[in-house]
C-alpha positions in Angstrom: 0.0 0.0 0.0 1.1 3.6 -0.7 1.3 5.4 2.6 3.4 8.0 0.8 -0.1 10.0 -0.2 -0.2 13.6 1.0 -3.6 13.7 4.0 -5.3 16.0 2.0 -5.7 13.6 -0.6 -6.9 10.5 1.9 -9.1 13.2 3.1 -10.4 14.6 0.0 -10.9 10.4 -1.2 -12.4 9.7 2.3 -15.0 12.9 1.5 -15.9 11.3 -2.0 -16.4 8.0 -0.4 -19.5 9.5 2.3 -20.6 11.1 -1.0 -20.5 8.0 -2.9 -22.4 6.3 0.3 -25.4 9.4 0.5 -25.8 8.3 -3.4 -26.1 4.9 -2.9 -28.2 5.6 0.4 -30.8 7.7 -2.1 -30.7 4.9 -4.6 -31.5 2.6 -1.6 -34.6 4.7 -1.0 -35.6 4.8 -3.9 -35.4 0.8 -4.4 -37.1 0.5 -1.4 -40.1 2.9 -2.6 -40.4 0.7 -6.0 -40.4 -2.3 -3.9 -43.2 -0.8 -1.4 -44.9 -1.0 -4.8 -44.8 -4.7 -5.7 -45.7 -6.5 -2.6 -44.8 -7.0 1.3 -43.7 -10.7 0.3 -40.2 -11.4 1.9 -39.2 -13.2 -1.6 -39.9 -9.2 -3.0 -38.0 -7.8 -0.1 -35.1 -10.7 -1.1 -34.9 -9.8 -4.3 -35.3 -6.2 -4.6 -32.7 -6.0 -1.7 -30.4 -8.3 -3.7 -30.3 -6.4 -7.1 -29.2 -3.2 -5.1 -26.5 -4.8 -3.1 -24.9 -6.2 -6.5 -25.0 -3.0 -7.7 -24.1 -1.0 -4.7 -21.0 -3.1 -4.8 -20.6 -3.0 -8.3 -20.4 0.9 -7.6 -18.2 0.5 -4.7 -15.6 -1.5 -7.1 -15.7 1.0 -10.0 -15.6 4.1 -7.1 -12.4 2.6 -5.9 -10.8 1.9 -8.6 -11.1 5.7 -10.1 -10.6 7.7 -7.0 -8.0 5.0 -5.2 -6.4 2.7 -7.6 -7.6 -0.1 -7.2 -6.7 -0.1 -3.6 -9.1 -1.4 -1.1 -8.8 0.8 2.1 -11.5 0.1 5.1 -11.8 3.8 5.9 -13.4 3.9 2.1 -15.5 1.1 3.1 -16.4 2.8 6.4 -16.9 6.2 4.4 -19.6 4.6 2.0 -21.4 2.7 5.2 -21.2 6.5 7.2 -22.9 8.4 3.9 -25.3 5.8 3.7 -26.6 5.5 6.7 -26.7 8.8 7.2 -29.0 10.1 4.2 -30.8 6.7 5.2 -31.6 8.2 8.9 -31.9 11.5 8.0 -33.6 12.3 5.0 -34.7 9.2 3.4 -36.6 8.5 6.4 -38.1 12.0 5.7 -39.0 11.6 2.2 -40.2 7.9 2.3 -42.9 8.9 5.3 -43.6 11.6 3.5 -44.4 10.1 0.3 -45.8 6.9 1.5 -49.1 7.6 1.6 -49.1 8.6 -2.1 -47.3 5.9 -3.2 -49.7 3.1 -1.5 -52.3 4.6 -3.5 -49.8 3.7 -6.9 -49.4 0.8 -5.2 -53.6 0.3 -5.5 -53.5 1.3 -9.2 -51.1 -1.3 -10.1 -52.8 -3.9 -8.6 -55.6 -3.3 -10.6 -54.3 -3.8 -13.7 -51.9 -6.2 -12.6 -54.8 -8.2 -10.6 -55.6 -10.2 -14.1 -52.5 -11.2 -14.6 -52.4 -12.6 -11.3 -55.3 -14.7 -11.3 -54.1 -16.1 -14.9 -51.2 -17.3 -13.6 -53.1 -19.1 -9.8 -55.0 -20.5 -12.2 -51.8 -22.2 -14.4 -50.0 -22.6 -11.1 -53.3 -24.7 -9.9 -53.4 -26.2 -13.1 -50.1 -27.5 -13.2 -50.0 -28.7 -9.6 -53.2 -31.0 -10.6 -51.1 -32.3 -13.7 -47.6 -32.8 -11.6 -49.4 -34.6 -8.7 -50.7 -37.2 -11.4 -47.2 -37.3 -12.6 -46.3 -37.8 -9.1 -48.2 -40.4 -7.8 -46.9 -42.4 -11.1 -43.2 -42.2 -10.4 -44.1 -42.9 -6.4 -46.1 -46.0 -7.6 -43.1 -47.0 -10.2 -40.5 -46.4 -7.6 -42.5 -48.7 -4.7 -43.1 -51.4 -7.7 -38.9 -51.3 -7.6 -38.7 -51.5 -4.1 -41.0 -54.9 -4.0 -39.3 -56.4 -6.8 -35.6 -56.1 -5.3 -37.0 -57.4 -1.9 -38.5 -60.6 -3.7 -35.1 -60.8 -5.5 
């Protein structure tokens, strides 16, 4: 590691790094408003949460190697957690309770046109579950047919 750097510049890097981390705190927001859309499903919650932290350390990769050189330093690290947070406490909490009402009503929009498409797809899911458990009981009978012949053999 280069300790060699003048402070200014591991102070002027660690100040990009809490601005990198209030970005990716608004992004967070934001992902978390489009997912207050969708549903209150954990798997929506799992996935949703996912994509971000891909990119958020996708970001974190490319961040480090322009402003560092590819060096990975924990004070970044602990820079991008610190501006993160922060926005996340501070004013995302403001603007996502602020906003929330408006966006459950989106959220009731959407599932009226999405509703359809929902109740296509129980019905296929229902539909193929009756098919599978046909299937099932087949391959269950087939493999207890095995088990009595190898234990008259």
């Amino acid at each position: 590691m280069n300790y060699s750097e003048p402070l200014i510049t591991q102070v002027v890097i660690f100040c990009r790094g809490i601005g990198c981390g209030v970005l990716l705190g608004a992004f967070y927001d934001a992902v978390s408003a489009v997912r207050m859309l969708f549903s209150e499903r954990k798997s929506v919650y799992v996935f949703f949460d996912t994509l971000y932290f891909l990119f958020a350390a996708l970001i974190s990769f490319f961040f480090m190697v322009l402003y560092n050189s590819g060096q990975v330093r924990l004070n970044l690290m602990a820079a991008e957690l610190f501006g993160g947070m922060a926005f996340h406490f501070s004013l995302g909490r403001y603007v996502l309770g602020r906003y929330a009402s408006e966006l459950l009503k989106i959220r009731k929009i959407l599932s009226f046109f999405i509703s359809p498409f929902r109740k296509s797809a129980k019905r296929f899911r229902d539909f193929s579950e009756r098919l599978f458990i046909g299937v099932r009981k087949k391959l269950s009978e087939g493999e207890n047919k095995e088990k009595f012949r190898k234990k008259i053999q």
